[in-house]
C-alpha positions as CSV (number, residue, x, y, z in Angstrom):
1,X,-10.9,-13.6,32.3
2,X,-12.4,-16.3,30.1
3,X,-15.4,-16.0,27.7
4,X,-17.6,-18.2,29.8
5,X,-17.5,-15.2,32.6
6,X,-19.3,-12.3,30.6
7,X,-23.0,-14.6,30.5
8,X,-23.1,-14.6,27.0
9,X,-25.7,-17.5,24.9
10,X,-24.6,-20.9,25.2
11,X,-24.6,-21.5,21.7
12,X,-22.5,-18.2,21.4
13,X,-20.4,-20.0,23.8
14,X,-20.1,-23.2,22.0
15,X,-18.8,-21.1,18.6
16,X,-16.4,-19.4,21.0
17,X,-14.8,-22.8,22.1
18,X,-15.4,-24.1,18.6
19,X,-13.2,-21.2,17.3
20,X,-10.6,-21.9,20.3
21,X,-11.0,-18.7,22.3
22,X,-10.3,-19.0,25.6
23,X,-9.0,-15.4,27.6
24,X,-10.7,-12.8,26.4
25,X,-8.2,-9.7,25.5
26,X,-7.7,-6.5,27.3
27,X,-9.9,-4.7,25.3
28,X,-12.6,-7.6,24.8
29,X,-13.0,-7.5,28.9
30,X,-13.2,-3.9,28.9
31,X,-15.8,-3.6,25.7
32,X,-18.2,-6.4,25.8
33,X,-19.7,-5.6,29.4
34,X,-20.4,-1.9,28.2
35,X,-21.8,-3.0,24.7
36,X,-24.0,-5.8,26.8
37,X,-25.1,-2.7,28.6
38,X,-26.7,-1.3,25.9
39,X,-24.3,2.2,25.6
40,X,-22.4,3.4,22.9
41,X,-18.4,3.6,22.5
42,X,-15.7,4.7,21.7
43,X,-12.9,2.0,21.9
44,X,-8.9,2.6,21.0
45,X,-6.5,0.0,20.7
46,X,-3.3,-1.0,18.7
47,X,-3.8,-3.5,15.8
48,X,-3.8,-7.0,16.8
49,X,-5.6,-6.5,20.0
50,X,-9.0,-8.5,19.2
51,X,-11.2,-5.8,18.4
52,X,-13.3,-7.4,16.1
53,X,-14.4,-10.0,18.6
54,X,-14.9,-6.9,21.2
55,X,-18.0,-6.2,19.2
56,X,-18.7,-9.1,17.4
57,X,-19.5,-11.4,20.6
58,X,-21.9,-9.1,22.4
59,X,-24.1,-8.3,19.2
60,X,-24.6,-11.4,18.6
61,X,-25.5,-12.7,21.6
62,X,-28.0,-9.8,21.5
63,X,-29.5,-10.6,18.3
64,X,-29.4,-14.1,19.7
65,X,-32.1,-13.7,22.1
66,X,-34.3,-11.3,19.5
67,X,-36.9,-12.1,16.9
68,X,-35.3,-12.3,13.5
69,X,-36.5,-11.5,9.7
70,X,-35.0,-7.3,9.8
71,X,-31.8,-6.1,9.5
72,X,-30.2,-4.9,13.3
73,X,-26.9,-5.0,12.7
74,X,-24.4,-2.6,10.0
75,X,-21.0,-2.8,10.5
76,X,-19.1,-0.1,8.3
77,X,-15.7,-1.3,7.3
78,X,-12.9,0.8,5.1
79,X,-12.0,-2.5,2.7
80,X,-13.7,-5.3,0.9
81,X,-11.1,-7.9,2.6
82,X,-11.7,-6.8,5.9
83,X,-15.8,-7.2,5.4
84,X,-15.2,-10.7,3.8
85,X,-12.9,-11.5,7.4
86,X,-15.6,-10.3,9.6
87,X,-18.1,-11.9,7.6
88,X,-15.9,-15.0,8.3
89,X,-15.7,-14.5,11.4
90,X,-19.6,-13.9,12.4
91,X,-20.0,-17.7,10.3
92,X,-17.7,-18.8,13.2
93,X,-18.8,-17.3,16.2
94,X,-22.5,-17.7,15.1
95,X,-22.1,-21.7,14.1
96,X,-24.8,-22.6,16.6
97,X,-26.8,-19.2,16.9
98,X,-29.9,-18.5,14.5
99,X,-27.8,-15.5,12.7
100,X,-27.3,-14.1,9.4
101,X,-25.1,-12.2,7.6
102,X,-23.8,-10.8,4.4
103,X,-20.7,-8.6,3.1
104,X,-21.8,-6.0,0.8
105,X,-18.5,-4.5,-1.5
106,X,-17.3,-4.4,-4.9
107,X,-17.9,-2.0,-7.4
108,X,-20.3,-1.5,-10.6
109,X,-23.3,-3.7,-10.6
110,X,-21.0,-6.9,-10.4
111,X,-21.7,-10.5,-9.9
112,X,-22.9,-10.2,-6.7
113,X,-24.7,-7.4,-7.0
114,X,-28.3,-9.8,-7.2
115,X,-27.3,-11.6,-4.0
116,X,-26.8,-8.3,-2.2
117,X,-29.6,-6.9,-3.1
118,X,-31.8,-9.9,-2.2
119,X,-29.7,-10.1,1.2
120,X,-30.6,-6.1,1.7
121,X,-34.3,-6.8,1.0
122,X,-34.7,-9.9,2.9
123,X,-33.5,-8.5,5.8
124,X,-29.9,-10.4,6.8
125,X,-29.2,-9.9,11.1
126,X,-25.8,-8.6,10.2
127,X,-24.9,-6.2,6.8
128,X,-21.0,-5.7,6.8
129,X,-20.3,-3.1,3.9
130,X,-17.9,-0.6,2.4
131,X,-19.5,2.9,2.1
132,X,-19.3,3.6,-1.0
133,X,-21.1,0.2,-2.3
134,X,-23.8,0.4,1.0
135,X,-24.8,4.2,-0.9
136,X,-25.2,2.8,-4.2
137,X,-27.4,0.1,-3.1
138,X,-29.4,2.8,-1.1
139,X,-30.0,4.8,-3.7
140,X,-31.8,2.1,-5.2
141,X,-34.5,2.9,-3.3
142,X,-34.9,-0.9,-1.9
143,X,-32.5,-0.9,1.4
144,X,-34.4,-0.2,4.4
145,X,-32.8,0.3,7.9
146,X,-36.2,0.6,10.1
147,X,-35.5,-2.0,12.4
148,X,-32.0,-1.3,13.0
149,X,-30.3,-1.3,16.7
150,X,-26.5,-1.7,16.5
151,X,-24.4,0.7,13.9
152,X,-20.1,-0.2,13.9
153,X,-17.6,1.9,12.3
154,X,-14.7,-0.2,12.4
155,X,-11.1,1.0,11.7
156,X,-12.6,4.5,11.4
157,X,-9.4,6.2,11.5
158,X,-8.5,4.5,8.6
159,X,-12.3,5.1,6.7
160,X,-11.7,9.0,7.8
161,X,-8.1,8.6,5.9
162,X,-9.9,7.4,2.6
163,X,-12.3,10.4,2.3
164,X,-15.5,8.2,3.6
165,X,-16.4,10.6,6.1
166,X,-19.2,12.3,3.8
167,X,-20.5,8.6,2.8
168,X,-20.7,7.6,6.5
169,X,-23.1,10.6,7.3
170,X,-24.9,10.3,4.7
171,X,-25.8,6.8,5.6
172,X,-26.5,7.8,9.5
173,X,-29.0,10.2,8.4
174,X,-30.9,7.2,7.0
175,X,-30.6,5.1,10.4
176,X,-32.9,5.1,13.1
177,X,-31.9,7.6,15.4
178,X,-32.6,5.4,18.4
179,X,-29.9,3.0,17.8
180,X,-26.4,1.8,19.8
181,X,-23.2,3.0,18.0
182,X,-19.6,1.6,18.4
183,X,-16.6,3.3,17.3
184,X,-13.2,0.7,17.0
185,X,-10.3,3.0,15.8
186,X,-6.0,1.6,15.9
187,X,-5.4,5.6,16.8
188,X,-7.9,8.4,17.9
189,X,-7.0,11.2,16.1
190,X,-8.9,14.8,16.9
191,X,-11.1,13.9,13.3
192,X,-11.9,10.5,15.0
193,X,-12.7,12.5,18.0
194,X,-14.6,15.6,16.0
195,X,-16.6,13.0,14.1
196,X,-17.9,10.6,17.0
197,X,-19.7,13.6,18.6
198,X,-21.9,14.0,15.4
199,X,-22.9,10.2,15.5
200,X,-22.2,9.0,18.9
201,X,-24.5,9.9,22.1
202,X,-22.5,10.4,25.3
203,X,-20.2,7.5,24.7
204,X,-18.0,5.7,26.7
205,X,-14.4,6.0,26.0
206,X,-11.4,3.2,26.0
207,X,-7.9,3.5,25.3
208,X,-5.2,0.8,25.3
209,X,-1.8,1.0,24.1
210,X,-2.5,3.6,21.3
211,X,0.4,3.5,18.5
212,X,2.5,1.3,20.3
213,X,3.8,-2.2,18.5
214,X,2.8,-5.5,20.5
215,X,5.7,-6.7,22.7
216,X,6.4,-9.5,20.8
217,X,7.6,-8.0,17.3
218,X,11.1,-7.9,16.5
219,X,11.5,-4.9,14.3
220,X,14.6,-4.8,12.4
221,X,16.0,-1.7,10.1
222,X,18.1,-2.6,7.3
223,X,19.4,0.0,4.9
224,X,19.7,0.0,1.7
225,X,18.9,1.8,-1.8
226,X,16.2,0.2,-4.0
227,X,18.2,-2.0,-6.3
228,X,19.8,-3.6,-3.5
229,X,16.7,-4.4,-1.2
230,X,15.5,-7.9,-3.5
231,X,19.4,-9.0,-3.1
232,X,18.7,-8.2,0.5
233,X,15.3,-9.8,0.9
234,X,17.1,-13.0,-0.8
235,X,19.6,-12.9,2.0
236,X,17.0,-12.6,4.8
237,X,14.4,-15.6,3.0
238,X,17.9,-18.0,3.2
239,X,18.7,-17.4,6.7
240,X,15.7,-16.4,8.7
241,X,13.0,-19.2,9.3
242,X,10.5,-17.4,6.8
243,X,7.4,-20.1,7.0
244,X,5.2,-17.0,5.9
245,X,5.9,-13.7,5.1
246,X,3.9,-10.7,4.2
247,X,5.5,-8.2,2.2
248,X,4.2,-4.6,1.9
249,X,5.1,-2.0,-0.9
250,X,3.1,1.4,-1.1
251,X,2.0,1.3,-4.3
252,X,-0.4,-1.1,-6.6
253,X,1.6,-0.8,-9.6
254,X,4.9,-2.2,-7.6
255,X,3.2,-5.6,-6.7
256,X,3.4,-7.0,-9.7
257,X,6.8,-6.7,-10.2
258,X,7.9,-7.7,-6.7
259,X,6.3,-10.9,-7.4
260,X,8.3,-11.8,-10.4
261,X,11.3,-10.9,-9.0
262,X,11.1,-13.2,-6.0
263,X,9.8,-15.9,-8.1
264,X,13.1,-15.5,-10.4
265,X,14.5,-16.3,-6.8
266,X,13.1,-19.7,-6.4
267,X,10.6,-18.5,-4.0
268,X,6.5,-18.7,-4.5
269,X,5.2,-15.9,-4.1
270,X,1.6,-13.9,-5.1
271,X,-0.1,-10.9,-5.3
272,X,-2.8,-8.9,-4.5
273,X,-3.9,-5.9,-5.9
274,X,-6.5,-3.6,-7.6
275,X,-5.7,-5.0,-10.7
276,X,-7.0,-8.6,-9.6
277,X,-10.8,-9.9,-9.2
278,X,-12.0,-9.7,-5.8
279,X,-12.9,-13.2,-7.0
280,X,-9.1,-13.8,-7.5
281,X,-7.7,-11.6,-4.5
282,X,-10.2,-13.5,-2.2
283,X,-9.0,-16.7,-3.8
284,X,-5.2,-15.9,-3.1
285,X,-6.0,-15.0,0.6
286,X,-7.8,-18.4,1.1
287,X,-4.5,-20.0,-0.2
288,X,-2.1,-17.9,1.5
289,X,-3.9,-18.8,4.9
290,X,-3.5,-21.9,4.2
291,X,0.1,-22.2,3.8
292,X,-0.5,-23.1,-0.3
293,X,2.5,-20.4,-0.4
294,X,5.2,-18.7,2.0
295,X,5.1,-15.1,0.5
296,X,2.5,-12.6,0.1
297,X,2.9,-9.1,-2.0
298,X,0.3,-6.6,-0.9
299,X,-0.2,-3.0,-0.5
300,X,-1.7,-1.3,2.7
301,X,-5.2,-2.4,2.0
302,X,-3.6,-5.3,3.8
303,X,-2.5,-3.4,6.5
304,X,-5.6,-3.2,8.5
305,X,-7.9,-5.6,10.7
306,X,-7.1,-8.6,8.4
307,X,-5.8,-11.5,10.5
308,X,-3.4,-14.0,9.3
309,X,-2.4,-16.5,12.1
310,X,1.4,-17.5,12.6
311,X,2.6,-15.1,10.2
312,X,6.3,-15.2,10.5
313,X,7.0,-12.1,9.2
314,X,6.5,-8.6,7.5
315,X,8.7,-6.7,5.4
316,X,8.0,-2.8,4.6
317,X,9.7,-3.2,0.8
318,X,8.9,0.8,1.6
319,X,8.5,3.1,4.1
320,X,4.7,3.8,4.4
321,X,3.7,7.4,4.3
322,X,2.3,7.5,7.6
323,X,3.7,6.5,10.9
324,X,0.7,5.0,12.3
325,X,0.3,2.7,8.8
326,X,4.1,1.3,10.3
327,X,2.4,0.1,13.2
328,X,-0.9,-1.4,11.2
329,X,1.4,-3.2,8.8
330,X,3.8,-5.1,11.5
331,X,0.8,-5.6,14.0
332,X,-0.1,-8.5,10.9
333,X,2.4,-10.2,13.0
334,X,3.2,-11.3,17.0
335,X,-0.8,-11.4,17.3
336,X,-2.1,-13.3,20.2
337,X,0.9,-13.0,22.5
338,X,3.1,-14.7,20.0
339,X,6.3,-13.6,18.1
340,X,7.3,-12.1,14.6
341,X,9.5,-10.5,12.6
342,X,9.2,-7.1,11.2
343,X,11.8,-5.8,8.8
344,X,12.3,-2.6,7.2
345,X,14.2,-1.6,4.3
346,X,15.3,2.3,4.5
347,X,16.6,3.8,1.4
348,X,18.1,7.6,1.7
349,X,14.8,9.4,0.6
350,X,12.6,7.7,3.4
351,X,14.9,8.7,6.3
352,X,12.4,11.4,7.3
353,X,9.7,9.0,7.5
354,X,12.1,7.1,9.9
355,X,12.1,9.7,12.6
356,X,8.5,9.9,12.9
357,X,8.0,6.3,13.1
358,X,10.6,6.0,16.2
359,X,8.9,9.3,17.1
360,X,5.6,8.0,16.9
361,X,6.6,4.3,18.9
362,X,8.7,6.4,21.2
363,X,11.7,3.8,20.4
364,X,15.1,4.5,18.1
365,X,15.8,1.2,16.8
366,X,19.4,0.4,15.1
367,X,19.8,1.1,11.1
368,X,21.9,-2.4,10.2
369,X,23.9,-2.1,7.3
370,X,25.1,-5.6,6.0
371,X,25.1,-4.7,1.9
372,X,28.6,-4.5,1.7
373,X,29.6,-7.6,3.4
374,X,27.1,-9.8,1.5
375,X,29.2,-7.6,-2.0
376,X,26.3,-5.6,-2.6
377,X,28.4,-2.4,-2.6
378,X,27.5,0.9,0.1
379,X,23.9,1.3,1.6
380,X,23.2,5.0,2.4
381,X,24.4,6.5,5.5
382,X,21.8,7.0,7.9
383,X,21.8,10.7,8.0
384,X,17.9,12.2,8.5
385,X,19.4,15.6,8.8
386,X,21.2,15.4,5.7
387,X,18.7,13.8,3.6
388,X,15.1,15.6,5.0
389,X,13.2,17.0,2.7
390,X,15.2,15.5,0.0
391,X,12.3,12.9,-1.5
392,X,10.3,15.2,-4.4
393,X,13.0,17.6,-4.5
394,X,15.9,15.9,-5.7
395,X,17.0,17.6,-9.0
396,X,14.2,20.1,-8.5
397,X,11.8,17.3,-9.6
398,X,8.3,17.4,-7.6
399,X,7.3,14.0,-5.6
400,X,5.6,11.9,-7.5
401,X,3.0,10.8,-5.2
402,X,4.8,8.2,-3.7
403,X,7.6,5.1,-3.7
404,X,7.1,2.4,-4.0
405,X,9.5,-0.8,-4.1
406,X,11.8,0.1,-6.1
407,X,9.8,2.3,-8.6
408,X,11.4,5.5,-6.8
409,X,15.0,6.7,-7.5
410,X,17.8,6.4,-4.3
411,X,20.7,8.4,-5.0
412,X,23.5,7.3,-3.1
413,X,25.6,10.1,-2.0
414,X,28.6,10.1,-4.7
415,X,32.2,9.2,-4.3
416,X,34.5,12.5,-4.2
417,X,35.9,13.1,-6.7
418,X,34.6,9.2,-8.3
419,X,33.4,8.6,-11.2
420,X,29.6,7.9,-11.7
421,X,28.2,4.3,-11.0
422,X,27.4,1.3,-13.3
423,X,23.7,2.9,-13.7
424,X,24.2,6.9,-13.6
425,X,24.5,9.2,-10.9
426,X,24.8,7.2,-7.4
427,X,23.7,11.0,-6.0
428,X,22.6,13.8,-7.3
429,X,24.3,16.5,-5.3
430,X,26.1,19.1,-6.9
431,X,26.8,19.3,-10.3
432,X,30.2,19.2,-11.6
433,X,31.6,22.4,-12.7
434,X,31.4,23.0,-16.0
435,X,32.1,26.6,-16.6
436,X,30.4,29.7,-16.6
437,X,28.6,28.7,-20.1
438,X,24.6,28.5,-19.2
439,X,22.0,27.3,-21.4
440,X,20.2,29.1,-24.1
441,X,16.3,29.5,-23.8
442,X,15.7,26.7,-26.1
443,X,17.8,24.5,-23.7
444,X,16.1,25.6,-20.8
445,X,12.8,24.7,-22.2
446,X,13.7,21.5,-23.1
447,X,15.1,20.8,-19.6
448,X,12.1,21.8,-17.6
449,X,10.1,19.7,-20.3
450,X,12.2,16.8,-19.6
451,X,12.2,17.1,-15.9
452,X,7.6,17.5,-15.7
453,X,7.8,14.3,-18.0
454,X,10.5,12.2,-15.8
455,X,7.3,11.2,-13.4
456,X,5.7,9.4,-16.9
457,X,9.0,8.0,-17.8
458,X,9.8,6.5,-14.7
459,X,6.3,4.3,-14.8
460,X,7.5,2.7,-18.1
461,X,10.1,0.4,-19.7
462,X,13.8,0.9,-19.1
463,X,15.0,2.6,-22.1
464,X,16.4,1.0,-25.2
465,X,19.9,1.0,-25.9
466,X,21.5,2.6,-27.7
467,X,18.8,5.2,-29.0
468,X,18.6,4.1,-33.0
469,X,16.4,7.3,-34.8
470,X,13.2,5.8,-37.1
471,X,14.1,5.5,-40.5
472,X,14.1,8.9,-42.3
473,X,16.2,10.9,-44.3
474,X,20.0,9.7,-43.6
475,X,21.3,11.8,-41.0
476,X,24.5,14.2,-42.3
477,X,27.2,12.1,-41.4
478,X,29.0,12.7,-37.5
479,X,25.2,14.2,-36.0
480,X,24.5,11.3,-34.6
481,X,26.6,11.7,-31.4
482,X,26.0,15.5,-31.5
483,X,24.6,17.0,-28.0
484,X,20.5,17.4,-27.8
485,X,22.0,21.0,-27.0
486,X,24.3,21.5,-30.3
487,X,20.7,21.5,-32.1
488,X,18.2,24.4,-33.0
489,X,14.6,24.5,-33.2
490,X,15.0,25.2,-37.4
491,X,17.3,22.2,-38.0
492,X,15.0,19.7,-36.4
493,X,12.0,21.0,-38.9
494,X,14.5,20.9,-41.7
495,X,15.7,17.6,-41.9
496,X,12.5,15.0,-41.9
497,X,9.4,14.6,-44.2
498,X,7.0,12.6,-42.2
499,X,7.5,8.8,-43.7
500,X,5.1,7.3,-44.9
501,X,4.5,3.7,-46.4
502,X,6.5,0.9,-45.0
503,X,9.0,3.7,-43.4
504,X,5.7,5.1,-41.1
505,X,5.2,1.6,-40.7
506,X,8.6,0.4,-39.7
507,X,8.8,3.6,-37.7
508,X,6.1,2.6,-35.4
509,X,7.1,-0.9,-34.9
510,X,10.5,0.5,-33.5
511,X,8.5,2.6,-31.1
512,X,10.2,5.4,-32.4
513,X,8.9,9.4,-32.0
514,X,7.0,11.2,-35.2
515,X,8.3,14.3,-36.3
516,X,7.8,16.9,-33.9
517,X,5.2,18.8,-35.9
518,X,2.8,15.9,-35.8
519,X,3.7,14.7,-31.9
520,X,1.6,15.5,-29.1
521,X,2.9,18.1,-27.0
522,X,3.2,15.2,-24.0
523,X,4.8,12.5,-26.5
524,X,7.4,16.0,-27.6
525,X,7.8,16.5,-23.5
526,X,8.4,12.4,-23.4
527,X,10.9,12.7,-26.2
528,X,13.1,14.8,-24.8
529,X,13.1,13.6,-21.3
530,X,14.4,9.7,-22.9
531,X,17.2,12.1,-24.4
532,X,18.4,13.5,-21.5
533,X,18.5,10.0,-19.4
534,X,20.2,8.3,-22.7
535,X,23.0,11.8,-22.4
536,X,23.3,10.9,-18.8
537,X,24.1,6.8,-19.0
538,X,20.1,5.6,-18.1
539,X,17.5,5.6,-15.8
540,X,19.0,3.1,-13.4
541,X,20.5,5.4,-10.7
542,X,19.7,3.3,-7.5
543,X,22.9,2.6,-5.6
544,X,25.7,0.8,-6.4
545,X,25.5,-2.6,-8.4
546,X,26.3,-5.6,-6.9
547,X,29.5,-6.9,-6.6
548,X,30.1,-9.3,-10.5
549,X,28.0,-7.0,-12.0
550,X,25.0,-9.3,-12.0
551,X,21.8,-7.0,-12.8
552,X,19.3,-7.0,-10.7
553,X,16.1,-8.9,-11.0
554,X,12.9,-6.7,-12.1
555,X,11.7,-5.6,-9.1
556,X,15.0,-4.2,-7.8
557,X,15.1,-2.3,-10.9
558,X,11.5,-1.1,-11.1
559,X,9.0,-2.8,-9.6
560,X,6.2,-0.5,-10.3
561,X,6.9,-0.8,-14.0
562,X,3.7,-3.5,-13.7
């Protein structure tokens, strides 16, 4: 059905055709009746499906026939982009219709903290907000809700994910009781459900095509271990028609890296993450929308409700930790009954995550291996039974929050009877045998030290080497290849006055460790773990090296070392 057919204002209209909407969606014929109707709801539908609009058009066609000067409208969002989009989008719809609006995020007392405030004063039609920053304006003392009809919580699954549950009912107890409420949710969880009946008064309910990817997607699973997936992305940006590509990595600190290593590609590419400006991240999504360049790094803050037309394709650089974020982060592409791309990239510790996304999608989709046909050696085997449970626990480490591109370790399974690969251990596995001879108490002390401080470690630079001491006392000729474990306690404190002078200075500039004595307990924890990875050939234990031994670029190697 078309737009035209749901009696909406004719300058609502006019935007509508302005903004080249035509057929309404599924869930847009279903919602906008009821919300004309005055009653709340509860709507469900997978990402891509025009939800936004579902709520957007009938509100303001309310507030277009109402007096104006109060706030009506608050529309709770989990993410500062996605309250700058809708903000966008109100600007569209509303070209020709007497409506106001304003999106309220950021943190601190920033530079737009003034404008806010003035906009929550005034009294602007249409407040889009993050919770956290709507609260700290309220506390203020100057925010008034009085007038207000129409309350959204859009993507509330996801808000209920980031802990905002608490904020949200906090801010309802300050609305007018008497009010219409709209729930949009990508998946209706029992907390979605739980939570709507302590804001919601006997709501309407619609569901469409919960958790399942649009038609139109082609979802590819490729795998491979970390150091080989920007050699594989390569291959894919050289023979796929890539005219705009969003990649997604699970963690911040990962972006940066990314970036640089598909710029050392010949590609343009930018991120956008925490460590930006809004001023800057909003800047990079203007460009990126407007084709200024093919490739955008982000992390799942992108993931949600943020629409990017004729996006090409997405990449997971990594798995994301929940199933249903799978589904957010390749619905960025096939939107509005087109086609996309998604491609995955599954390294041996994500495998687990693997069978709940087919679970979830109720599809198994093939794992391609192509790594050692373009001479990127072995990919893992696709083995879930073998390999679950085996990310956190490998080595007896715990997980460490999260992969992300690269920054996590994949442990091919190793060769029998091989040797180990170019960058360590291609596995962990077993151990080799090395007798019956077990380590003192002094050894296993510094081993469990070394393993709590690998987590650190693996956040910073890739190890010097060799490992060159700071300048003290010359050390007794032949120690210098002796075993951390061939040393005592007593002959570490007996060979090394603390230098001072141009020694402590010279010492410092070679990032070298202090004396023990004077050390922090984490910098002594630090210390020993560099040891053990210098004993063991490195950090770099990600799968075999490409064929020609070329190293890969820095975000194969550890992107998250931003």
């Amino acid at each position: 059905m078309t737009f035209h057919e749901f009696n909406l204002h004719d300058d609502l209209l006019a935007g509508i055709d302005a903004m080249n909407y035509q057929q309404a969606t599924p869930i847009q014929e279903q919602a906008i009746p009821r919300i004309l109707d005055g009653k709340d709801l509860i709507a469900c539908a997978q990402t891509g499906t025009g939800k936004t609009a579902a709520y957007l058009l009938p509100l303001i066609d309310k507030i277009s026939h109402a007096k104006h000067g109060t706030t009506s409208t608050l529309i709770l969002v989990p993410t500062r982009e996605l309250a700058t989009q809708i903000d966008e989008q109100v600007m569209g719809f509303g070209y020709y219709v007497e409506v106001s609006s304003i999106a309220i995020y950021g943190g601190g007392k920033s530079e737009g903290w003034e404008q806010q405030k003035r906009a929550l004063t005034s009294g602007a039609d249409i407040i889009i907000a993050t919770p956290g920053r709507l609260i700290a304006h309220m506390q203020m003392g100057y925010v008034k809700f009085d007038d207000l009809k129409y309350l959204v919580l859009d993507e509330a699954d996801k808000m209920m994910d980031m802990g905002f549950s608490d904020d949200i009912l906090n801010i309802v107890r300050q609305l007018p009781k008497q009010r219409q409420t709209l729930l949009f949710s990508a998946t209706m969880p029992n907390k979605i459900r739980d939570f709507s009946k302590q804001i919601l008064d006997q709501p309407e309910e619609i569901r469409l095509a919960v958790s399942k990817p649009a038609e139109g997607i082609d979802q590819r699973f490729y795998m491979a271990f970390d150091r080989q997936k920007i050699y594989l992305l390569e291959h894919i940006l050289k023979t796929q028609d890539v005219q705009s590509m969003v990649l997604f990595t699970s963690q911040k600190a990962a972006v940066g890296g990314i970036v640089r290593a598909i710029n050392k590609l010949g590609y343009e590419a930018k991120g956008i993450s925490s460590d930006r400006t809004q001023e800057e991240r909003e800047q990079i999504m203007r460009e990126f929308k407007n084709k200024q360049f093919p490739i955008l790094v982000a992390t799942d803050v992108l993931s949600r409700g943020i629409d990017i037309h004729s996006l090409s394709h997405v990449v997971n650089y990594d798995i994301p930790r929940a199933a249903e974020d799978y589904v957010h982060r390749i619905g960025r592409t096939a939107r509005a009954a087109t086609k996309g791309t998604a491609i995955t990239f599954i390294s041996d510790q994500d495998q687990d995550r693997v069978v709940k996304i087919e679970r979830l999608i109720e599809r198994e989709i093939e794992k391609q291996n192509i790594t050692e046909e373009l001479g990127l050696g072995e990919a893992p085997e696709f083995d879930p039974k073998r390999f679950s449970g085996l990310r956190g626990k490998i080595g007896g480490r715990p997980e460490r929050g999260g992969r992300s591109g690269g920054s996590g370790r994949d442990r091919g399974p190793r060769s029998e009877g091989g040797p180990r690969g170019e960058g360590g251990r291609n596995g962990r596995g077993p151990r080799p045998d090395r007798g019956n001879a077990k380590p003192d108490a002094d050894q296993q002390a510094r081993i469990a030290k070394a393993q709590a401080a690998l987590a650190a470690l693996d956040a910073g630079e890739k190890p010097a080497n060799p490992y060159e001491r700071p300048p003290r006392e010359p050390r007794p000729e032949g120690e210098a290849g002796a075993p951390i474990e061939g040393r005592t306690s007593n002959s570490r404190r007996q060979r090394r006055p603390r230098p001072t002078g141009e020694a402590a200075a010279a010492s410092a500039s070679e990032g070298s460790s202090g004396p023990a004595a004077e050390a922090t307990n984490g910098e002594s924890v630090a210390r020993e773990g560099e040891k053990r990875r210098r004993k063991r050939g490195g950090r770099n234990r990600r799968g075999p090296r490409p064929e020609g031994g070329v190293a890969a670029p820095e975000a194969s190697v550890a992107p998250s070392a931003e």
